[in-house]
N, C-alpha and C positions, 0 to 999 in steps of 0.2 A: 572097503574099497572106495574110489572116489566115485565121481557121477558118470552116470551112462551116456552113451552117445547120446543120447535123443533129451537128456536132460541141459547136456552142452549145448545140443541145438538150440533147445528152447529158450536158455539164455542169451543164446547170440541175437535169437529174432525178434525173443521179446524183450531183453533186457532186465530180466530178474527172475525169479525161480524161489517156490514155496520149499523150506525144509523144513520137515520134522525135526525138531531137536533129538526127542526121546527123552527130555529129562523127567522127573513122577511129576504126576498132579500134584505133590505137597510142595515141590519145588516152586514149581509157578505161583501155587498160591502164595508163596510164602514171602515170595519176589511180588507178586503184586499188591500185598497187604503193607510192604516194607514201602513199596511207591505210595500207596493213598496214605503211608502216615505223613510222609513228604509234604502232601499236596495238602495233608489236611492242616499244613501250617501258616498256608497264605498260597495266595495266588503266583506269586516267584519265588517259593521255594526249591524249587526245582530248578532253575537259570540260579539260583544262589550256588548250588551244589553243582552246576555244570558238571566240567570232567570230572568231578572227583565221586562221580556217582558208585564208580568201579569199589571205591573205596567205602560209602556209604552201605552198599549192598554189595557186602563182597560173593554170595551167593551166586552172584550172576558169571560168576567166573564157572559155572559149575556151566552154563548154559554153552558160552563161548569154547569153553574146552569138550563138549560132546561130541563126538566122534563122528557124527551127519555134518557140525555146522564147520567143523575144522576139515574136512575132505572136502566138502563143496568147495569153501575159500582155498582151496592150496589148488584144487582142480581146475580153479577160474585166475589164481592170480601168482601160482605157483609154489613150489616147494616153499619158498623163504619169505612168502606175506608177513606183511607186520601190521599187528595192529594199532592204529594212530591213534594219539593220546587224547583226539577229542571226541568227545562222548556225551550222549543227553539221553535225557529223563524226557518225553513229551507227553501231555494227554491232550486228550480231544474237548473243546470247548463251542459252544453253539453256531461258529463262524466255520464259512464257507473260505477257505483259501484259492489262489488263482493256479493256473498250471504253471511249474515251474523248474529248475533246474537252480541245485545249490551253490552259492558262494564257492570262494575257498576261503572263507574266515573274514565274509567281506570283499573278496576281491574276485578279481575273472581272470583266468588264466586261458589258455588254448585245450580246446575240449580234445578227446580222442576216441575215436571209434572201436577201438581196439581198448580190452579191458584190462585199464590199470589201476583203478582206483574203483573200491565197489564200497557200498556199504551194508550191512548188516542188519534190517530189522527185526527186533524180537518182543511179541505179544502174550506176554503169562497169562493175560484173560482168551477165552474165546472172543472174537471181534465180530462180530453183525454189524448190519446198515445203520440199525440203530442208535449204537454207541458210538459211530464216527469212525469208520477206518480212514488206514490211507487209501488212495485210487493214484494209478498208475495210470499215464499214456503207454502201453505198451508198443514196442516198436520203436519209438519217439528219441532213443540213445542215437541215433543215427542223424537228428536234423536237427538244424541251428536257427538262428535268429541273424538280423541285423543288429546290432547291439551298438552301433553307431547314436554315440546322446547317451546313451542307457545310464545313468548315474549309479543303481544299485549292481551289483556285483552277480547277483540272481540273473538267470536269465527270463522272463517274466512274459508270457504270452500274454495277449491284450485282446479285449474284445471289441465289437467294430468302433465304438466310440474312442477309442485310440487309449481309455484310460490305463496306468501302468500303476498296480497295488498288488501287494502279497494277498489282499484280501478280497470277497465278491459282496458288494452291497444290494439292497433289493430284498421284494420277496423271495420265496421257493422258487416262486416262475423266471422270475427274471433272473435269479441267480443261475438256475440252471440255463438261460440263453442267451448269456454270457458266458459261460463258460462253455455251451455248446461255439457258441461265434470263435473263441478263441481256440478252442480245437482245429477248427474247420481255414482258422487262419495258418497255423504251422504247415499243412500241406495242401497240396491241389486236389480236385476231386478226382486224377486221376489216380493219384496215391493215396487215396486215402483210406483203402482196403488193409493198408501198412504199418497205420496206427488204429490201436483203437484202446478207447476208457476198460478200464478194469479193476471195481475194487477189491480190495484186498481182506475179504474176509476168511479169516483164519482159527484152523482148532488155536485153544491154550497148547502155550508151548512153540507154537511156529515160530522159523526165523526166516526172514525174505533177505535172499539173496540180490541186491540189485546193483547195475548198475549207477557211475555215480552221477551220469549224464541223463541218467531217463527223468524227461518231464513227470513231476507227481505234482500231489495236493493235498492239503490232510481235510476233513469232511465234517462238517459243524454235526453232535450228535440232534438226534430228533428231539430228544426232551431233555431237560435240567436235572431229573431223577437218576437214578440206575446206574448200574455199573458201571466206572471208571474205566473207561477205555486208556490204557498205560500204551507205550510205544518207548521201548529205548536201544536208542539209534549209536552204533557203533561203525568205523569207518575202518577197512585194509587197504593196503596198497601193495604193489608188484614191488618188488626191489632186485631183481634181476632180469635181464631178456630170457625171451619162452629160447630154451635149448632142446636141438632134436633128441629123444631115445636113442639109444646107441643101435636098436632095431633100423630105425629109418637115417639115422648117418649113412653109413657107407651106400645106401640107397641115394641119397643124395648127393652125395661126393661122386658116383660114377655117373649118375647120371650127367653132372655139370662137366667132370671130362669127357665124355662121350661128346659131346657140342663140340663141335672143330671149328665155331667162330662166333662170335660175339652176334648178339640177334640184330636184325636188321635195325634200321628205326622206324617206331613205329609198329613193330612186334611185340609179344607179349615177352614178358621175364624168361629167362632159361628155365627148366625143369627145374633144375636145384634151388633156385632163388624160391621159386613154388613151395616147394614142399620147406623150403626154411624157415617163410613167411607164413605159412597160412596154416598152419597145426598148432600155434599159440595155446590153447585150452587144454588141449591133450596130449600133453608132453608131460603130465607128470604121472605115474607109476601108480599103481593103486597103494594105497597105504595100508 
């Protein structure tokens, strides 16, 4: 079946959602051994193989097709999601990243509050602080930037010094108060109960559900040794509008002729317009 109410919630308010895949332990491991041979051929091996990871590790098909990660995505982006062809291999390296919001292949498009476009993470290692997870603004899908000047396509939180990098310079201290300043600039202190940092430590195996708008950052690990923290990042999108259940149509067709006149101005939507617009997540059927 797809996700439960209160798992839809959680993604609306936070903007992503932890799933168990359920594939074995030999699986992950087997996917993560196939990354570190990747990596172990140079530092951009991995941007060499870009999309064609799919291909490289066909394995991972085994992940994508699990029956947790494909009802989440069909319950967030509906029946007919497609998976887009761009696709990466990441791991974690000693650098602090800024908070941020991704491109669309280099470019900025018009963001949308409503979930069309999610992406996918999946971690074959278990992930601790130590190896560098992602962290999440949770909440953060919802608020925007000026982006007036902005040259990069990213949308790129800035700490008080106004500077504008994917990356956080400085010690430990300073990095993190920096990246505390730039949190604290995305909203006002009276919202700011709305967002808040969360990283992403996960069993092997998990795949995060997120939004494609939620500010993240990927997290420099603590030391140069140890386990290869892997991350490979796959992207879906909506390709149809959310349609009511045929339970709640005719609920919403009477209701809308029941209205004997068009709302005032200044009033809110009709009933029917309501329940058309705003059950997006939970329109599609358990599978």
């Amino acid at each position: 079946m797809g996700l439960t109410e209160e798992d839809v919630e959680h993604f609306l308010r936070r903007g992503f959602l932890i799933v168990q895949s359920g594939v074995s332990a030999a699986v992950n491991e087997a996917i993560h051994d196939s990354a570190s041979e990747i990596c172990s051929q140079g530092p951009h091996a991995a941007a060499h193989i870009g999309d064609a990871i799919l291909d490289e590790i066909p394995m991972l098909h085994e992940v994508l097709d699990a029956p947790p990660v494909k009802q989440a995505v069909r319950s967030i982006l509906g029946e007919h999601a497609l998976l887009h062809g761009h696709r990466h291999l990441h791991i974690s390296s000693m650098r602090d990243q800024m908070w941020h919001k991704d491109s669309y292949w280099g470019f900025r498009r018009v963001r949308s509050h409503r979930p069309r476009w999610c992406m996918v993470l999946y971690y074959p290692q278990e992930t601790t602080i130590d190896i560098g997870p992602t962290h999440v603004l949770a909440g953060s899908q919802y608020w925007t930037l000026d982006t007036e000047g902005f040259n990069p396509g990213e949308d790129i939180l800035m700490p008080e010094d106004g500077s504008i990098s994917m990356f956080v310079n400085g010690s430990p201290e300073e990095r993190a108060e920096k990246l505390r300043q730039a949190e604290e600039s995305l909203v006002t202190s009276h919202y700011s109960h709305l967002v808040e940092p969360f990283p992403l430590t996960v069993p092997a195996g998990s795949c995060v559900l997120m939004h494609y708008d939620l500010f993240h950052r990927g997290s420099g690990r603590c030391s140069d040794g140890g386990r290869l923290r892997c991350l490979f990042k796959f992207q879906f999108l909506r390709t149809i509008e959310p349609q009511l259940p045929p339970s709640l149509t005719c609920k919403a067709s009477c209701s809308s002729s029941s209205t004997a006149s068009s709302p005032s101005e200044g009033s809110p939507r009709s009933p029917g317009a309501c329940v058309a617009e705003d059950v997006a997540p939970e329109e599609v059927e358990p599978i």
